[in-house]
Structure formats: structure tokens, C-alpha cells
N, C-alpha and C positions, 0 to 999 in steps of 0.2 A: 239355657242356664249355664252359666259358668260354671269352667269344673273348677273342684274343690281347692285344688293348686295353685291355680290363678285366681282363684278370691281371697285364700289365705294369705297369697303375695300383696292383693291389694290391700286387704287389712294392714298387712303389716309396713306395707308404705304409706298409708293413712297413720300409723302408731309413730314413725318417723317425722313424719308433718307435723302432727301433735307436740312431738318432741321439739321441733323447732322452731317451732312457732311460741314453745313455754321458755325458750333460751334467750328467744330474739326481747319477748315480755321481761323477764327477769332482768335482762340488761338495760330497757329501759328505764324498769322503776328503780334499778340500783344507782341510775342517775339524779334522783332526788333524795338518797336515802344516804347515812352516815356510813362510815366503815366503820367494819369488825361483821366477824363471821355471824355475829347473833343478827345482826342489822341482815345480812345475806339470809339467813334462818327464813327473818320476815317477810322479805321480797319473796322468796321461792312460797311461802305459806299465800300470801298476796296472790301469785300468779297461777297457784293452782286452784285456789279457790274460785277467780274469774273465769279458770276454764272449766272450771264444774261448772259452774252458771250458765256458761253460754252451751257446755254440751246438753246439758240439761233443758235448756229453751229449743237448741235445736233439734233434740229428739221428741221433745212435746209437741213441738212444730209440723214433723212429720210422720208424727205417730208413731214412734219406734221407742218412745221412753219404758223405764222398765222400776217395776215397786224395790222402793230399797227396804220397805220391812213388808211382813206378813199381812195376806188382806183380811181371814176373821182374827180375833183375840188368840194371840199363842201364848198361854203361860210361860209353856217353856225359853217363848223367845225371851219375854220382859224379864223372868229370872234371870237370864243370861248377861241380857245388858244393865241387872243392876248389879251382879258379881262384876263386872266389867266396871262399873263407875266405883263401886268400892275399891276395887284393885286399882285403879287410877287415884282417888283419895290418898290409899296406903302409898303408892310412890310418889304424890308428893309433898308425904312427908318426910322422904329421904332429904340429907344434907344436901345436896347436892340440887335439892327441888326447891328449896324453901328461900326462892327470891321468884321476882318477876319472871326473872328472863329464863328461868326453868318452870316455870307455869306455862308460860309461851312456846318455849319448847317442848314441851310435854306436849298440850294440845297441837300443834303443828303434827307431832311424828306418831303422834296416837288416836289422832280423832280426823284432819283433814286429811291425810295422805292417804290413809284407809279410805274416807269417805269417797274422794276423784277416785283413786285407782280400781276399788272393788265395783264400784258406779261405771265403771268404763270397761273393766274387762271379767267379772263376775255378773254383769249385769247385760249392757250392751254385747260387746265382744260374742259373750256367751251365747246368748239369742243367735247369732250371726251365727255362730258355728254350728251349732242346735237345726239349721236350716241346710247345712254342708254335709255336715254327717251323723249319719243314722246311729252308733252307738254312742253314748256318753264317755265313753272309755278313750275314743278319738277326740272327742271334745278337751276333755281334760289334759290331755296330752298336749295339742298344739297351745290351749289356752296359758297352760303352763309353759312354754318353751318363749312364745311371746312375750309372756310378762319378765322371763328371764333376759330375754332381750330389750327389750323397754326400757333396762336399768342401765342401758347403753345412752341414754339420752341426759342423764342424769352426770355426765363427764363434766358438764361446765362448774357446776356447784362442789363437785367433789374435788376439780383441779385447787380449789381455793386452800383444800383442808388437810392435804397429802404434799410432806416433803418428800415422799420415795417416786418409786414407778407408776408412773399416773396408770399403763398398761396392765401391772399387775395388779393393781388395785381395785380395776375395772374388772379384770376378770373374776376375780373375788366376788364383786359385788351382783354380776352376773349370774354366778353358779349359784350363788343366796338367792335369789331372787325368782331362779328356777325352782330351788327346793323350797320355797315361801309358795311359789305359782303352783306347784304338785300340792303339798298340803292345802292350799286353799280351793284350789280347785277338785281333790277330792271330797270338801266338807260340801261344794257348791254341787254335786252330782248327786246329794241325801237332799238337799232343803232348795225352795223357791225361788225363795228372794237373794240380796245379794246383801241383804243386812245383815246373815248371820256371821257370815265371811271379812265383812267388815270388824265386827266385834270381837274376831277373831286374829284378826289383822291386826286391829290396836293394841290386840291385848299381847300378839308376838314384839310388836316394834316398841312395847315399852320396857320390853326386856333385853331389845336389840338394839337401837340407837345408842 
């Protein structure tokens, strides 16, 4: 068996791959799509959604797929995710929400990105660690340091949006992304699935984007 070092190395050059292989995508479909950053918005919603798809066929594939909601009925979950759809209601009916292209932005930064990311490293990832090491307390730890890293892959969409230091922006976005990774991944060490973390997820990025 691999030690834990060198599986978590390959995880996270597998988390790289992923990343570039969503940049190399992104560039493609921004080949057929109009300019302006909401058009870019789209692509990047576009190209994460085909990478849920495909990771999700290839973990069904090899039997390694993981439930993104609860398997008997949880009250507590459905309540959660319906304070979660009301709270999404409510922000769009801020000013700022009430055209198309903030409906689409909303769903994009509150329902898909949650859905790939927590589906990949709440879900997937998770298991994988869960197999490395013995407390949960370690799990949570790398799993969050990863997803704060991850957000290193996300340079090419953000070079678009930033007149300053693209470096320090990045770092910024980094160190959020760790403290996103630690919150979520402590919620993920109480509950099963990776739906809750999700709901969770959306419901920090509609406050955050």
C-alpha cells in the first residue's frame, strides 16, 4: 500500500490534471462564444458541468461513485435544502439579481460549483482519504489544504477579472478557499453524504461571489 504522502501527492497531481484539463475546455468553448465576462461566466459553468458528468460516469464506472444526498428520508436534510432554495429566492430578488444574466450567475456560483466541487472533494477525495488515514481530524485537515490549493487552478478565469496583481489575488483567493475547505470539511466529519456540504457551499458563495 502506498504511504499516505505519496497518495496524497498523487491526489493532488490528479487535482492539477483536472485543473487543466478545465482551462484547456474553457478555452475551447470560449472559441465559439461572444465576449464579455458573463459569456466567460457561461463557459466556465459549461465546462464544469461536463466535468461532473464525465467524473461522475467514471466513478459509476469503477465503482467508486459516492451519494450526494442521504440514503433513508432526513427531515433534517429536505428542511435545510428548502431554507437553502428560499434563501436563493430572496437573493434573487436583489437589484442587482433581477435580469437574466444574474439568474445565471446565481445558479452557476450557487448551485453548480458547489455541486462539482463538493462531488469531488467532499465526496470522492474524501473516501480516498478516509482509506489513508485513520482519524477524521487528518482527513479534514489535508482535505482542506487541497481545496485551498485547487483554487490555484482557477488563475485563467480570474486573470480576465483583476486589473491589479494577478499573484496577490491569487493568494487571497487561496487562503478563502482553505478557510471555505476547513468549514466544509468540518460539517463533512458530522454527516454522510456530500449534499449537506453542498447546501452549504451555496449558500456561503451566494454571500461571497
Amino acid at each position: 500500500m502506498r504511504r499516505p504522502a505519496a497518495a496524497v501527492a498523487g491526489i493532488a497531481a490528479g487535482l492539477a490534471g483536472l485543473q487543466l484539463i478545465y482551462t484547456v475546455l474553457r478555452r475551447l468553448l470560449r472559441l465559439a462564444a461572444p465576449e464579455g465576462l458573463f459569456a466567460e461566466s457561461m463557459v466556465s459553468m459549461a465546462a464544469m458541468l461536463l466535468l461532473f458528468a464525465v467524473l461522475r460516469w467514471a466513478a459509476r464506472r469503477t465503482g467508486r461513485d459516492v451519494t450526494l444526498l442521504p440514503g433513508p428520508p432526513r427531515p433534517g436534510f429536505w428542511a435545510a435544502a428548502a431554507g437553502f432554495g428560499l434563501l436563493l429566492a430572496l437573493t434573487l430578488l436583489l437589484p442587482q439579481n433581477r435580469s437574466a444574466q444574474g439568474l445565471w450567475l446565481t445558479v452557476y456560483g450557487s448551485i453548480v460549483t458547489p455541486l462539482y466541487e463538493e462531488y469531488l472533494f467532499r465526496g470522492l477525495i474524501w473516501r480516498r482519504l478516509e482509506k489513508l488515514f485513520a482519524g477524521r481530524a487528518a482527513v479534514a485537515a489535508v482535505n482542506a489544504v487541497l481545496f485551498g490549493l485547487w483554487h490555484l487552478g482557477y488563475a485563467d478565469g480570474v486573470a480576465l477579472r483583476v486589473d491589479g496583481e494577478l499573484g496577490q489575488v491569487m493568494f487571497w483567493k487561496v487562503l478563502t478557499g482553505l478557510a471555505y475547505g476547513a468549514v466544509l470539511a468540518a460539517v463533512r466529519c458530522r454527516v454522510r453524504c456530500c449534499g449537506w456540504t453542498g447546501l452549504l457551499h451555496g449558500a456561503m458563495n451566494l454571500f461571497g461571489r
